[in-house]
C-alpha atoms as one frame of an Amber mdcrd trajectory, in Angstrom:
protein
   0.000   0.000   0.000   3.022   2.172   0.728   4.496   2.191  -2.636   0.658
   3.834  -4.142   1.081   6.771  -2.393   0.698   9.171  -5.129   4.047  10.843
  -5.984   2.546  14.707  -5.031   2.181  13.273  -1.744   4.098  14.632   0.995
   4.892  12.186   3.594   6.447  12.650   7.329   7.246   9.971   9.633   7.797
  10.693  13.248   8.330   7.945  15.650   9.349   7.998  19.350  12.103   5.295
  19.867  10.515   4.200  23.051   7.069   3.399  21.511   6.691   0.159  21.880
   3.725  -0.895  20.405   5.531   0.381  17.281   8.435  -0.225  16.928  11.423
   1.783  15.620  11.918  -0.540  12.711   8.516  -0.506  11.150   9.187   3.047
  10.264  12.440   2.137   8.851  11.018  -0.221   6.712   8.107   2.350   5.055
  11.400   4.877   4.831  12.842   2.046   2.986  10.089   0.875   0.746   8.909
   4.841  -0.187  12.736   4.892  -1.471  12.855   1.934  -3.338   9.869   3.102
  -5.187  11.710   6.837  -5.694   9.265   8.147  -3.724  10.553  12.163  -4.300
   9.194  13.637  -0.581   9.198  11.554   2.038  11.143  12.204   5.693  11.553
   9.930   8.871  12.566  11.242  12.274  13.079   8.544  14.830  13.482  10.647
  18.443  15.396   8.648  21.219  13.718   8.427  24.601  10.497   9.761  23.011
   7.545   7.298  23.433   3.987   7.483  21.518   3.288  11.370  23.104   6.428
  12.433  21.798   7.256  12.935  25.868   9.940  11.542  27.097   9.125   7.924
  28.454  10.672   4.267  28.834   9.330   1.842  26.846   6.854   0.273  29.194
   5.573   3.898  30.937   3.835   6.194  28.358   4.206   9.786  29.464   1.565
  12.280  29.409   3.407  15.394  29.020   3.549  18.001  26.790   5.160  17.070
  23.351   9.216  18.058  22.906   9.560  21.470  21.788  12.624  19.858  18.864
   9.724  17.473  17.778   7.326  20.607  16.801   9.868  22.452  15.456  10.660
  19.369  13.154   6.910  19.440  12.383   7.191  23.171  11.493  10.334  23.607
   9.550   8.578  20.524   7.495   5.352  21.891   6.736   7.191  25.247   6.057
  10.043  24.148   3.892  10.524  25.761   0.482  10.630  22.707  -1.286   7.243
  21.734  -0.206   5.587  25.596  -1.113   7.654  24.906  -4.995   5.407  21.530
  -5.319   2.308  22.996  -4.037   2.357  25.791  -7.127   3.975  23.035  -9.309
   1.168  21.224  -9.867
């Protein structure tokens, strides 16, 4: 299903490390799989210590706090990026 993603389709990937009802690797693989099928915008951030909340958290305790400041700023400069505003009026 990955590799249908259409190729105007921006795609992020953020994943706390210490999620572990997901883990770190299933990530990797869609990374790996939207690259193999030159996928042209696609991004994964894996965030150590990070659990589902994007808090910091061990793997078995899921944190309620507020989300990482570095993780929203990811989010931002993403959405923000040039690159993505150039394919917008591209198509």
């Amino acid at each position: 299903m990955i590799g249908t993603i259409p190729s105007d389709t921006s795609v992020l990937m953020l994943q706390g490390e210490n999620y572990s009802q997901t883990q770190i690797e299933q990530a990797l693989l869609l990374q790996q799989t939207l690259t193999e099928v030159n996928h042209p915008d696609h991004l994964t951030i894996a965030y150590p210590d990070l659990g589902h909340l994007f808090s910091p958290t061990n793997e078995w305790i899921l944190s309620p706090g507020p989300i990482e400041d570095y993780v929203l700023q990811d989010m931002y400069e993403w959405l923000t990026s040039p690159a993505r505003e150039l394919r917008e009026y591209a198509r």
